[in-house]
KOLTISE-640964 format. One record per residue (C-alpha): residue number from 1; x, y negated, z. Coordinates in nm, 4 decimals. Example, Ala and Ser with C-alpha at 12.3 -4.5 7.8 and 13.67 -1.06 7.14 Angstrom:
{pos->1&X->1.2300&Y->0.4500&Z->0.7800}
{pos->2&X->1.3670&Y->0.1060&Z->0.7140}
END
This chain:
{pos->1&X->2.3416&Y->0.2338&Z->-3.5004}
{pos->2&X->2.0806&Y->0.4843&Z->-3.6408}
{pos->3&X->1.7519&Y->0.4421&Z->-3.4573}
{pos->4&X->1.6609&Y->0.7465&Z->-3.3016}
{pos->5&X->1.3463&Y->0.9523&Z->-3.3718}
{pos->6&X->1.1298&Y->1.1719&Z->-3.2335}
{pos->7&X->1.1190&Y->1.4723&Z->-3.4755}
{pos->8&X->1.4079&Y->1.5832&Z->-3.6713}
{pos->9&X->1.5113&Y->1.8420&Z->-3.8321}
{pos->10&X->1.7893&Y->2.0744&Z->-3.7089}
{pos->11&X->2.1123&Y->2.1020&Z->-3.9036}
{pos->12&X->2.1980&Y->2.4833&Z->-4.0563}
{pos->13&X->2.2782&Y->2.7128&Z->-3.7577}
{pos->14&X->2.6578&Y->2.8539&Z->-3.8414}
{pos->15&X->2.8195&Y->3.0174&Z->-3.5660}
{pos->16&X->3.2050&Y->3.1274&Z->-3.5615}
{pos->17&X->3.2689&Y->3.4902&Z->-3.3970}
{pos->18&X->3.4117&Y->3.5327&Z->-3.0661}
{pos->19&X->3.7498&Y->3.6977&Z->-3.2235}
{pos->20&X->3.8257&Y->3.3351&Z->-3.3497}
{pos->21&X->3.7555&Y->3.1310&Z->-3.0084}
{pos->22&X->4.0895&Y->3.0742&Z->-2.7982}
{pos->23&X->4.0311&Y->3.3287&Z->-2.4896}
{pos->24&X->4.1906&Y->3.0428&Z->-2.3224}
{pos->25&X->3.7967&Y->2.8648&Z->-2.3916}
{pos->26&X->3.6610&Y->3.1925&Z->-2.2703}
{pos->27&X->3.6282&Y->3.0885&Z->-1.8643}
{pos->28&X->3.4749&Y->2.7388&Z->-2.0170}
{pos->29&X->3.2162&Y->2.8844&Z->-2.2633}
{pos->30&X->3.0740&Y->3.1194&Z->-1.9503}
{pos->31&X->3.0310&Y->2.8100&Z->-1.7233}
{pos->32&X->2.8715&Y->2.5920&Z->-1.9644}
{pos->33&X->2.6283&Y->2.8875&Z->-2.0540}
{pos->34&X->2.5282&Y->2.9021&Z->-1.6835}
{pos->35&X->2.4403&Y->2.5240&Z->-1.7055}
{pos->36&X->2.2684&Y->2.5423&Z->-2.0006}
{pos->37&X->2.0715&Y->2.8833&Z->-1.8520}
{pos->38&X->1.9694&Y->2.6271&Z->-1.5223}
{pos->39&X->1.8700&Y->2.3174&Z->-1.7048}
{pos->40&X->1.6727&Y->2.4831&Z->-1.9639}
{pos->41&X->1.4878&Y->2.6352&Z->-1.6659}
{pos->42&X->1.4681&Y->2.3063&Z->-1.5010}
{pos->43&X->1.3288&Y->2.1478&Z->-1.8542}
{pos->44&X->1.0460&Y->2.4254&Z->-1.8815}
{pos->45&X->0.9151&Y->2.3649&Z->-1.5048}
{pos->46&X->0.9062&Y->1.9771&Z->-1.5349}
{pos->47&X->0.7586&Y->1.9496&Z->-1.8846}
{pos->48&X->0.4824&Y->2.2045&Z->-1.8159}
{pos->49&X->0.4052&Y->1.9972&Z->-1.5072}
{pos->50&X->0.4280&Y->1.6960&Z->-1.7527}
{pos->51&X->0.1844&Y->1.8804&Z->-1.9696}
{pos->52&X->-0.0622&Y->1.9633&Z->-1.7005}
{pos->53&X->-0.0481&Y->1.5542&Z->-1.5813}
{pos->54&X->-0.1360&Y->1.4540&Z->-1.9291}
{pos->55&X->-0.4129&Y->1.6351&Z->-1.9527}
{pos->56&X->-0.5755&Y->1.5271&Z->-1.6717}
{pos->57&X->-0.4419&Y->1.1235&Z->-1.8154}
{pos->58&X->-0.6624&Y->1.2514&Z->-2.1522}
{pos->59&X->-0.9419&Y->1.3865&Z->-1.9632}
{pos->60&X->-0.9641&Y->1.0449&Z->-1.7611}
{pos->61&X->-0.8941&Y->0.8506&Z->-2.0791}
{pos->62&X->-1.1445&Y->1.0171&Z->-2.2743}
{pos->63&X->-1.4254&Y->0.9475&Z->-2.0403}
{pos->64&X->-1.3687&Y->0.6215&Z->-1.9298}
{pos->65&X->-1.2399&Y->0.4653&Z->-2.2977}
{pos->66&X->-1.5952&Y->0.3019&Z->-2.3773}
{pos->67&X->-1.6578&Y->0.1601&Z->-2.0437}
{pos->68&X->-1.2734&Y->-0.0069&Z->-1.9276}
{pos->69&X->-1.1831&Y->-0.0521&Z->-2.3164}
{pos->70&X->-1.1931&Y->-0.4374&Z->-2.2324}
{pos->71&X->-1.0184&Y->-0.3972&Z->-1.8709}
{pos->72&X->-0.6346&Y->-0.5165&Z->-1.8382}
{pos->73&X->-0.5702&Y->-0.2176&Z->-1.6789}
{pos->74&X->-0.6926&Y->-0.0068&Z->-1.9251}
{pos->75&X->-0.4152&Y->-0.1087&Z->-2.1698}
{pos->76&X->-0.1386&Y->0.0605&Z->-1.9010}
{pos->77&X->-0.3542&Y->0.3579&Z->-1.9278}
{pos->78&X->-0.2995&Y->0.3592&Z->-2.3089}
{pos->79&X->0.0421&Y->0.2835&Z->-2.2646}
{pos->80&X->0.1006&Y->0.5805&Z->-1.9826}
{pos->81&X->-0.0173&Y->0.8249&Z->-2.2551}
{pos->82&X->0.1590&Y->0.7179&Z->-2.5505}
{pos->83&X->0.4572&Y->0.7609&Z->-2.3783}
{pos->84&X->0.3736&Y->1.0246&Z->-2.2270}
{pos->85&X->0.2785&Y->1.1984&Z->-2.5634}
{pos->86&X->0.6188&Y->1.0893&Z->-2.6965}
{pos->87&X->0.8299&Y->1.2509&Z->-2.4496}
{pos->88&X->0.6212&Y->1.6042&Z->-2.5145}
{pos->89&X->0.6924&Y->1.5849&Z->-2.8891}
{pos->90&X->1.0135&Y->1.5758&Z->-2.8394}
{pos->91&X->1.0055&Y->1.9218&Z->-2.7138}
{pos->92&X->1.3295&Y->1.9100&Z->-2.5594}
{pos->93&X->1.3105&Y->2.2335&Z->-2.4141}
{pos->94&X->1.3484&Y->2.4682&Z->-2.7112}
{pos->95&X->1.6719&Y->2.1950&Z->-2.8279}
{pos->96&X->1.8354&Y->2.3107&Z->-2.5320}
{pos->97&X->1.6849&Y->2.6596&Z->-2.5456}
{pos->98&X->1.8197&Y->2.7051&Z->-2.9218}
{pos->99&X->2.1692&Y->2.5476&Z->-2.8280}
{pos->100&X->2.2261&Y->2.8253&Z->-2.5299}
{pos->101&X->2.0935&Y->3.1415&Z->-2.7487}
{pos->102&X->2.3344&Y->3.0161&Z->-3.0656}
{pos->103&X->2.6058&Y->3.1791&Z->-2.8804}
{pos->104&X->2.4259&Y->3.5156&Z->-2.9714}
{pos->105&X->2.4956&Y->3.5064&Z->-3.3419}
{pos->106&X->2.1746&Y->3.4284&Z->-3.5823}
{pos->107&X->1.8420&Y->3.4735&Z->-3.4710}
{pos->108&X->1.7668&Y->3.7827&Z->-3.7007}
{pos->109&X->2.0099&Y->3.9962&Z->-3.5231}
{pos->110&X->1.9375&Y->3.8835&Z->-3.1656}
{pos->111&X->1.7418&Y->4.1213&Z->-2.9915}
{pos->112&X->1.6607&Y->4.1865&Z->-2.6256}
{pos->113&X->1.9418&Y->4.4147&Z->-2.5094}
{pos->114&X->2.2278&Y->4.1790&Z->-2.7099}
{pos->115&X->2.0667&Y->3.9041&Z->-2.4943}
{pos->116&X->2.1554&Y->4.0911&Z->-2.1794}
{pos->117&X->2.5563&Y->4.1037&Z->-2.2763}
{pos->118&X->2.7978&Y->3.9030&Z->-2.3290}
{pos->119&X->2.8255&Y->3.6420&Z->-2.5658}
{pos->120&X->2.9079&Y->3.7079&Z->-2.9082}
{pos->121&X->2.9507&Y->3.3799&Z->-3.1352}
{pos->122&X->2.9843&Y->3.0226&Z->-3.0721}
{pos->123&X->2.7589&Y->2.7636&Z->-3.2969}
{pos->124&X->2.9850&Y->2.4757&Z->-3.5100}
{pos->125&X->2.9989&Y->2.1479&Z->-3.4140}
{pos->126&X->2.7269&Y->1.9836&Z->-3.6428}
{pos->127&X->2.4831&Y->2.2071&Z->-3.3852}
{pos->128&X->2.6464&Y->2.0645&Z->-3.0822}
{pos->129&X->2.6233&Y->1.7286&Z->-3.1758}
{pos->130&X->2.2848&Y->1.7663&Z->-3.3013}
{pos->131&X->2.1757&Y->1.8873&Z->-2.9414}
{pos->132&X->2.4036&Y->1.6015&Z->-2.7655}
{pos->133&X->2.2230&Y->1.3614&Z->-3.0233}
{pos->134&X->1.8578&Y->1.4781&Z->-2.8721}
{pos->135&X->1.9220&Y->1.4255&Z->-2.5214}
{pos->136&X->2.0887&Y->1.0877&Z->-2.5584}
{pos->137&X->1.7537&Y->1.0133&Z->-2.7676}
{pos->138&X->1.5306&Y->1.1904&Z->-2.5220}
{pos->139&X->1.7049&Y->0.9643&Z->-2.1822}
{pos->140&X->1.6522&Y->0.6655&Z->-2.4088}
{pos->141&X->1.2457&Y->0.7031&Z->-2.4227}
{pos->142&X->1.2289&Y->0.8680&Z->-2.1116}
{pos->143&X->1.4027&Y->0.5005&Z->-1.8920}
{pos->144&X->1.1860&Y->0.3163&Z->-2.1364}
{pos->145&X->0.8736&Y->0.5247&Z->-2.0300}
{pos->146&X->0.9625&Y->0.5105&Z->-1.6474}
{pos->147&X->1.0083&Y->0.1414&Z->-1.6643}
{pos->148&X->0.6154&Y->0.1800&Z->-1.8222}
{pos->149&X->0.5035&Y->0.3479&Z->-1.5532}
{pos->150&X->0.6285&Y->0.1433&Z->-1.3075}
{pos->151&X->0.4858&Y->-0.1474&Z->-1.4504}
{pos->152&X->0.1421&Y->0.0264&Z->-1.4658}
{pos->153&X->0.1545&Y->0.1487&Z->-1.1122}
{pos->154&X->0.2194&Y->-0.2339&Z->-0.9871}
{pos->155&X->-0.0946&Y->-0.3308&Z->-1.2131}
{pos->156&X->-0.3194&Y->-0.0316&Z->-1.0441}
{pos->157&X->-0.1987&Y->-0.1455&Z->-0.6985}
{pos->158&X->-0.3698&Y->-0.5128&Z->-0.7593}
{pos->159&X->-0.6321&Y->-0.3753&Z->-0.9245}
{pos->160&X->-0.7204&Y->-0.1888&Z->-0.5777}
{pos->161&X->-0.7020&Y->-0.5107&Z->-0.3929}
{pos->162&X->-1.0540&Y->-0.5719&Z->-0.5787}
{pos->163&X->-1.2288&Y->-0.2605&Z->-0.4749}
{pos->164&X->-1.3779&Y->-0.2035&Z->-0.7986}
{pos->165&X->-1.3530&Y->0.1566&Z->-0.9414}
{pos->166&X->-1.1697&Y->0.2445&Z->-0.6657}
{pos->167&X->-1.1653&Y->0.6747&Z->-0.7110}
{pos->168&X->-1.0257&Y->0.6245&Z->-1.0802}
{pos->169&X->-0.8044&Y->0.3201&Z->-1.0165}
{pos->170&X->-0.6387&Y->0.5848&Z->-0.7373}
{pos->171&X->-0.6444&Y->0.8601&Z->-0.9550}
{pos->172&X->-0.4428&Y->0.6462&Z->-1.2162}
{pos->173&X->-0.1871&Y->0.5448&Z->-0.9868}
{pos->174&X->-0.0962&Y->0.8918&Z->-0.8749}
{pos->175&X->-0.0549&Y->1.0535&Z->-1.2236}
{pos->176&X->0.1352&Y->0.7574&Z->-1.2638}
{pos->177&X->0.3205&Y->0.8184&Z->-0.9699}
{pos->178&X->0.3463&Y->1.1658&Z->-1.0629}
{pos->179&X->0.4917&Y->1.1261&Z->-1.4142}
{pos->180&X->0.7844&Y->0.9018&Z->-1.2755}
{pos->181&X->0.8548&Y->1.1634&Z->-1.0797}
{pos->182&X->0.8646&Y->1.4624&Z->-1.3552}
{pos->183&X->1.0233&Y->1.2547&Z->-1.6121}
{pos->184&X->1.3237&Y->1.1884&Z->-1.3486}
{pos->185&X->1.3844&Y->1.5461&Z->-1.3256}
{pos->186&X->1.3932&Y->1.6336&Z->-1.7125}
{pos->187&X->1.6257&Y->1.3344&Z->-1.7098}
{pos->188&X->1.8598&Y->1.5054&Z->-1.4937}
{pos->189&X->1.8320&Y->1.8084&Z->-1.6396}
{pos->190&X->1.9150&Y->1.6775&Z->-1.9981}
{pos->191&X->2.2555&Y->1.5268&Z->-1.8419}
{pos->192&X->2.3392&Y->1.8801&Z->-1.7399}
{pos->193&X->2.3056&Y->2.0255&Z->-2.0902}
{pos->194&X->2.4569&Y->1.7016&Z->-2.2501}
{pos->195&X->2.7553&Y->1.7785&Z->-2.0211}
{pos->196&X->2.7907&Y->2.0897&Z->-2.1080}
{pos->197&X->2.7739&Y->2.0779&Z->-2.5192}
{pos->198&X->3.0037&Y->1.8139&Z->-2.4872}
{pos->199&X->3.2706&Y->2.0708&Z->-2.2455}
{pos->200&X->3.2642&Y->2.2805&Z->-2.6018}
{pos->201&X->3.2877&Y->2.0068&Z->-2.8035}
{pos->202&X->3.6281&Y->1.9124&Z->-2.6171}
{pos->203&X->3.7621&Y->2.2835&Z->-2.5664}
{pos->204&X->3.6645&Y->2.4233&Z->-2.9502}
{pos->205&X->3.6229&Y->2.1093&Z->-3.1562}
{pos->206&X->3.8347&Y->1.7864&Z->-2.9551}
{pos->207&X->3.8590&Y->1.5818&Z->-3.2927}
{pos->208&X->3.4728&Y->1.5470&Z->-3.2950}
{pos->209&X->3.4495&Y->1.4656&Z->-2.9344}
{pos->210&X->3.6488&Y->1.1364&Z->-2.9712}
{pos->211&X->3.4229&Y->0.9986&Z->-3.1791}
{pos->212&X->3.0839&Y->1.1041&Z->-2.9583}
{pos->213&X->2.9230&Y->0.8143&Z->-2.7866}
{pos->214&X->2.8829&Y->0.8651&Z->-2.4035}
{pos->215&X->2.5361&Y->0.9255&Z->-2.3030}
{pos->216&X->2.3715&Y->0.6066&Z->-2.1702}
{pos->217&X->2.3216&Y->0.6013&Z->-1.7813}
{pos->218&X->1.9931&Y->0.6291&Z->-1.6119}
{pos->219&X->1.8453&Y->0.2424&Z->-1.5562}
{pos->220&X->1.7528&Y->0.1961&Z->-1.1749}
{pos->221&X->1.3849&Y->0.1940&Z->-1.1657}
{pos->222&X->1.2907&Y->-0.0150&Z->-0.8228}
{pos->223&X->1.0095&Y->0.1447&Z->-0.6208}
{pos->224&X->0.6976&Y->-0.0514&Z->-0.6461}
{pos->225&X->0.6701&Y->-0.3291&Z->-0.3305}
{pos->226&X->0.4001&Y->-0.3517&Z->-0.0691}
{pos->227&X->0.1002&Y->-0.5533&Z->-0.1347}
{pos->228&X->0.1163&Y->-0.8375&Z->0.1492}
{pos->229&X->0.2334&Y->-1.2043&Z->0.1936}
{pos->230&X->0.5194&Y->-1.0987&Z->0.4199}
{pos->231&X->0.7734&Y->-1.0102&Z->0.1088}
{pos->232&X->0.7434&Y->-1.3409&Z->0.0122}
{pos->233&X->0.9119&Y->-1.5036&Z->0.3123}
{pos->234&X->1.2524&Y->-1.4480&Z->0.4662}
{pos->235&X->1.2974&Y->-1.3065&Z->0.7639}
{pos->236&X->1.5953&Y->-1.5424&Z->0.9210}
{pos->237&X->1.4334&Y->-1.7916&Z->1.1829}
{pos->238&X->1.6963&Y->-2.0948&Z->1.1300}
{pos->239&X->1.4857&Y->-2.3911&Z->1.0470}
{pos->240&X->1.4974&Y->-2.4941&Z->0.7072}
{pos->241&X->1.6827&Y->-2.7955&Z->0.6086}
{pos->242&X->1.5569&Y->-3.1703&Z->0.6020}
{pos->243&X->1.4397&Y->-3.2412&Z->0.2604}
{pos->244&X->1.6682&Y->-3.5117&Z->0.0662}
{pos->245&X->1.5638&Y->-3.7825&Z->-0.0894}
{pos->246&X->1.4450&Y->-3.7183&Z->-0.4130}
{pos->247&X->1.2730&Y->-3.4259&Z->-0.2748}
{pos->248&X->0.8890&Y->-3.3710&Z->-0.1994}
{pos->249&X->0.7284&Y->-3.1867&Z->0.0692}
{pos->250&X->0.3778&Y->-3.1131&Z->0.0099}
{pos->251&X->0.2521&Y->-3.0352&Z->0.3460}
{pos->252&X->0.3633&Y->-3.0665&Z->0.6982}
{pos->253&X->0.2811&Y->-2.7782&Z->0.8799}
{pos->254&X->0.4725&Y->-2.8937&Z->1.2216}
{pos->255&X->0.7135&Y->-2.5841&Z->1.2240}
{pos->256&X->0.8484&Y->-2.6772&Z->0.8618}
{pos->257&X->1.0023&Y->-2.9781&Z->0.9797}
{pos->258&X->1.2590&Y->-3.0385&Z->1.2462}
{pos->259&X->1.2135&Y->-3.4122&Z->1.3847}
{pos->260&X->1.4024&Y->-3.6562&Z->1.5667}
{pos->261&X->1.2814&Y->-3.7294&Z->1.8720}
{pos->262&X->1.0670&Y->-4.0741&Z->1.9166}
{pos->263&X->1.1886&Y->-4.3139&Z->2.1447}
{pos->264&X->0.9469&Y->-4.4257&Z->2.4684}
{pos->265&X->1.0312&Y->-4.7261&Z->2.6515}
{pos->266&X->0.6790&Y->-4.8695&Z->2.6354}
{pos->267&X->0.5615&Y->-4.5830&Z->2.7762}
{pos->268&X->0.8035&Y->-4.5059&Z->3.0257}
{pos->269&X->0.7534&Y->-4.8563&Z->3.1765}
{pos->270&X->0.3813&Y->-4.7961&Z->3.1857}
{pos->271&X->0.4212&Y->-4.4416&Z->3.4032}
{pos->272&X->0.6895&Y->-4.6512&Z->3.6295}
{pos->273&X->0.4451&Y->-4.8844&Z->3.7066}
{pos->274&X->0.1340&Y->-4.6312&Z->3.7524}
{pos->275&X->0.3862&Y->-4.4233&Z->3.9832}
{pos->276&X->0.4361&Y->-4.7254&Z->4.2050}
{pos->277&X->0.1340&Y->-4.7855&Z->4.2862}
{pos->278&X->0.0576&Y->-4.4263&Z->4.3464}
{pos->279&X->0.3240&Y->-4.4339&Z->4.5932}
{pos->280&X->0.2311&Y->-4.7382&Z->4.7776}
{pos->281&X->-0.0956&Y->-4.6059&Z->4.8311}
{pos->282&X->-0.0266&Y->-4.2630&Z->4.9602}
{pos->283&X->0.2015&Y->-4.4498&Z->5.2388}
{pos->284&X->-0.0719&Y->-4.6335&Z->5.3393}
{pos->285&X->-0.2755&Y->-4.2892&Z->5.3984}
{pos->286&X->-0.0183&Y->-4.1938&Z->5.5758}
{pos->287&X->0.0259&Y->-4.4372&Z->5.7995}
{pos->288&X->-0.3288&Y->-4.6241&Z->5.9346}
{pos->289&X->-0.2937&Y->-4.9372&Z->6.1286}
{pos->290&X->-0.5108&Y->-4.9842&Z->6.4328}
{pos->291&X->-0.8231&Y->-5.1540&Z->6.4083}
{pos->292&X->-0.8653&Y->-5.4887&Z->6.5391}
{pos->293&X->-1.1233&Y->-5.5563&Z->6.8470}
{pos->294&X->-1.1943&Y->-5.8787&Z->6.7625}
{pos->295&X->-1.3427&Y->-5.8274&Z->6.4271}
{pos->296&X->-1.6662&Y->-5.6635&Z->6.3555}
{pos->297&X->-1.6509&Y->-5.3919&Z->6.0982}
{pos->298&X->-2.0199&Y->-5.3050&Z->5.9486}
{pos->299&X->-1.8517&Y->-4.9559&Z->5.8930}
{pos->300&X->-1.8390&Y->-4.9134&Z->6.2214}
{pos->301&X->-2.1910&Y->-4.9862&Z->6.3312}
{pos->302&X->-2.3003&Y->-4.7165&Z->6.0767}
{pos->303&X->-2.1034&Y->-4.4918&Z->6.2305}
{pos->304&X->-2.2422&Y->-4.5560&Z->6.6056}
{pos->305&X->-2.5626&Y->-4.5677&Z->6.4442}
{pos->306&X->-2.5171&Y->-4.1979&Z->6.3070}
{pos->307&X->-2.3489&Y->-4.0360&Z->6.6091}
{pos->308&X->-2.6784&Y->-4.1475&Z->6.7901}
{pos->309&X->-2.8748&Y->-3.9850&Z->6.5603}
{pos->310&X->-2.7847&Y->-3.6672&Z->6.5524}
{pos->311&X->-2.9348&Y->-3.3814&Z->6.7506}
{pos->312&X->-2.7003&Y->-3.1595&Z->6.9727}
{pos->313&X->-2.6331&Y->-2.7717&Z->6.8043}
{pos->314&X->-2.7999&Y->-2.6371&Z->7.1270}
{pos->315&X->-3.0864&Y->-2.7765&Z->7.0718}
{pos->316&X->-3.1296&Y->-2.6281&Z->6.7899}
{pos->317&X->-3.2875&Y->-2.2788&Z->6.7804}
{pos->318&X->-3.2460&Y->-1.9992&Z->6.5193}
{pos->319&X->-3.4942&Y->-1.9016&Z->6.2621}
{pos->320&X->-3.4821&Y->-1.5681&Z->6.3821}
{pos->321&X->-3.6750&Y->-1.7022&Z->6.7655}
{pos->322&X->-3.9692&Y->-1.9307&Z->6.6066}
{pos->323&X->-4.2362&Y->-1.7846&Z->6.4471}
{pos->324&X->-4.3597&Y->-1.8733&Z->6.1262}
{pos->325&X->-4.6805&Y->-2.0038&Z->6.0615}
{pos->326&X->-4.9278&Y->-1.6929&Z->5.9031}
{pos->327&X->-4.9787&Y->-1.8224&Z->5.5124}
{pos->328&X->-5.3750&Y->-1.8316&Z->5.5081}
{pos->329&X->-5.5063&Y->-1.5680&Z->5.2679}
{pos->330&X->-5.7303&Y->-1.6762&Z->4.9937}
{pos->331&X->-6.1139&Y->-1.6000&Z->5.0075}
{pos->332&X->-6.2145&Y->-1.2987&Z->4.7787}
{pos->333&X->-6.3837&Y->-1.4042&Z->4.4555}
{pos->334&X->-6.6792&Y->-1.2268&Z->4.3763}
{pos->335&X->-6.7209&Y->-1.0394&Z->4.0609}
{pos->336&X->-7.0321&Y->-1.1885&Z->3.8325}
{pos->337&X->-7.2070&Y->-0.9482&Z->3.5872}
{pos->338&X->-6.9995&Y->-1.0389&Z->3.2940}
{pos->339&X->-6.6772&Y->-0.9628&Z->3.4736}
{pos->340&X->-6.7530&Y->-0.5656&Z->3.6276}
{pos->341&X->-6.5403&Y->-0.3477&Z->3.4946}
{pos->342&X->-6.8340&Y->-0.0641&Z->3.4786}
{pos->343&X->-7.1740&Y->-0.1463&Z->3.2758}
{pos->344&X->-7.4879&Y->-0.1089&Z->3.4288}
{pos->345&X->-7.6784&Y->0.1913&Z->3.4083}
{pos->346&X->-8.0007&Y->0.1776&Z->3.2379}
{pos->347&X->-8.3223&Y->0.2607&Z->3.4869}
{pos->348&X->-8.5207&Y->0.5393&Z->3.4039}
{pos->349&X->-8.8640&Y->0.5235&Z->3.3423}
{pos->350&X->-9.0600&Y->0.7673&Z->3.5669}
{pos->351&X->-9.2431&Y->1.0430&Z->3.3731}
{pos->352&X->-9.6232&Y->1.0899&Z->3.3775}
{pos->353&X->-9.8372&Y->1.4114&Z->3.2734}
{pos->354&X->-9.9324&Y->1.2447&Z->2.9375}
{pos->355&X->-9.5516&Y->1.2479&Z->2.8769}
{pos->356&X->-9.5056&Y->1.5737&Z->2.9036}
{pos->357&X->-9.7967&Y->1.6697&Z->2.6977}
{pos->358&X->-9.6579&Y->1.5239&Z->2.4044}
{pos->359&X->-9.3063&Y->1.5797&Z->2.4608}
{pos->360&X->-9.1747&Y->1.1718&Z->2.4936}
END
């Protein structure tokens, strides 16, 4: 099995004239042109999205290369755009492209208004299975890539868990994102142009299409999980079962464990025994026995002793009828000098005519 490579050269474009196709082919050649038409357009929209994504991964990469050099994550960063650059050298586009205007005869005598009509020539089959050849290749890096990015994207989404360079770590896991996405739909436009060269492969050429390898299905690329502790454990509630015996449990959380229950005849004799007594003496609240006459009970002297001390409720009066006593108000303090609030004014000395001679 040949490796396959990035860049190689196209075999020598020979085309056959209509005249010699089977017009039986005719209906054939017309339908695979209209596939060929759609997923080159579908190629051109992707990859120039593609494009614009990896510029923004070299802008990023550019700026932040001396700082996160060192970081992990930096190394799926390196990895997103070597891949990434790959896939665009490839330039997948204009294989299709050139496979779908072969039908119009040489590319010296194709000019705008032959482009317009029908088609005139139909390329040989070292051309077809040069294009076939490319997309296989091109689906090859492009599931190797995807796996990449998902890989990267699951090594952003812990890095976020740490909060540090948050905006960029983001950033990175969107273009990553973003490139899955892209590189999904040139896949799927590759198999429609792979289908097709190999529908005039069967109708012009079938001895060569026996020997063409089919094209190598699309891996499944599993979305990336939630960050959490809840993937971890299952979601059934049946208890799990009793450990054997040469197995270890190293901690017993109380739920993990279903135990037998303990057996309690110890205690259930004590609470028998408690409860009887409990009973017995509640009966005898219930029922009192009489007191005896004859014998003196000091309880009941206190309580003679207490009825005779206390004061009938009508001869009590309310609060409301006696007066209270008037609180006695305290004698006023006097103020001393060094306590007034306002200083003293000065006295003034009375003027005589000798003052007001000389002005004092």
């Amino acid at each position: 099995m040949t490796i396959p490579r990035r860049q190689t050269h196209p075999p020598p474009l020979n085309c056959l004239p209509r005249a010699t196709v089977d017009s039986a082919n005719t209906p054939t050649i017309d339908a695979v042109l209209k596939q060929l038409k759609s997923a080159t357009r579908r190629l051109q929209a992707a990859l120039a999205s593609h494009r614009t994504e990896l510029q923004v991964l070299e802008r990023l990469y550019y700026k932040g290369k001396n700082q996160h050099r060192t970081a992990l994550f930096w190394q799926r960063v390196a990895e997103m755009r070597k891949y990434g650059e790959r896939v665009d050298e490839m330039h997948i586009d204009d294989v299709v492209e050139s496979l779908r205007l072969a039908f119009w005869g040489d590319p010296s005598s194709r000019t705008t208004k032959l482009l317009k009509g029908p088609w005139t020539h139909c390329p040989d089959a070292r051309v077809l299975l040069f294009v076939m050849e490319r997309c296989s290749a091109c689906c090859m890096l492009i599931d190797r890539a995807r796996e990449r990015l998902l890989h990267a994207y699951e090594s952003f989404t812990l890095m976020m868990q740490s909060g540090a360079f948050l905006q960029l770590v983001l950033t990175l896991a969107a273009i990553a994102s973003r490139l899955s996405i892209l590189l999904s739909e040139v896949r799927g436009a590759l198999e429609v142009a792979w289908s097709a060269a190999f529908r005039v492969l069967q109708a012009i050429f079938p001895t060569y299409a026996g020997k063409v390898r089919q094209l190598v299905k699309a891996l499944p690329v599993e979305a990336p999980p939630a960050p959490g502790p809840s993937r971890t454990h299952s979601k059934s509630k049946s208890p799990p079962a009793d450990p054997g015996p040469g197995e270890f449990v190293d901690e017993d959380l109380g739920s993990s464990l279903a135990r037998p229950p303990k057996s309690l005849a110890p205690e259930e004799n004590v609470t028998d025994a408690f409860d009887a007594d409990a009973t017995a003496l509640s009966l005898s609240d219930e029922q009192p026995q009489p007191p005896d006459s004859t014998s003196f009970s000091l309880s009941n002297e206190l309580a003679q002793s207490i009825e005779q001390s206390l004061v009938p409720l009508s001869a009590i009066k309310p609060l409301e009828e006696t007066s209270a006593p008037a609180m006695p108000s305290a004698p006023k303090r006097k103020k001393t000098d060094g306590e007034s609030s306002k200083p003293a004014k000065k006295k003034k000395k009375k003027r005589d005519e000798i003052d007001d001679i000389f002005g004092f």
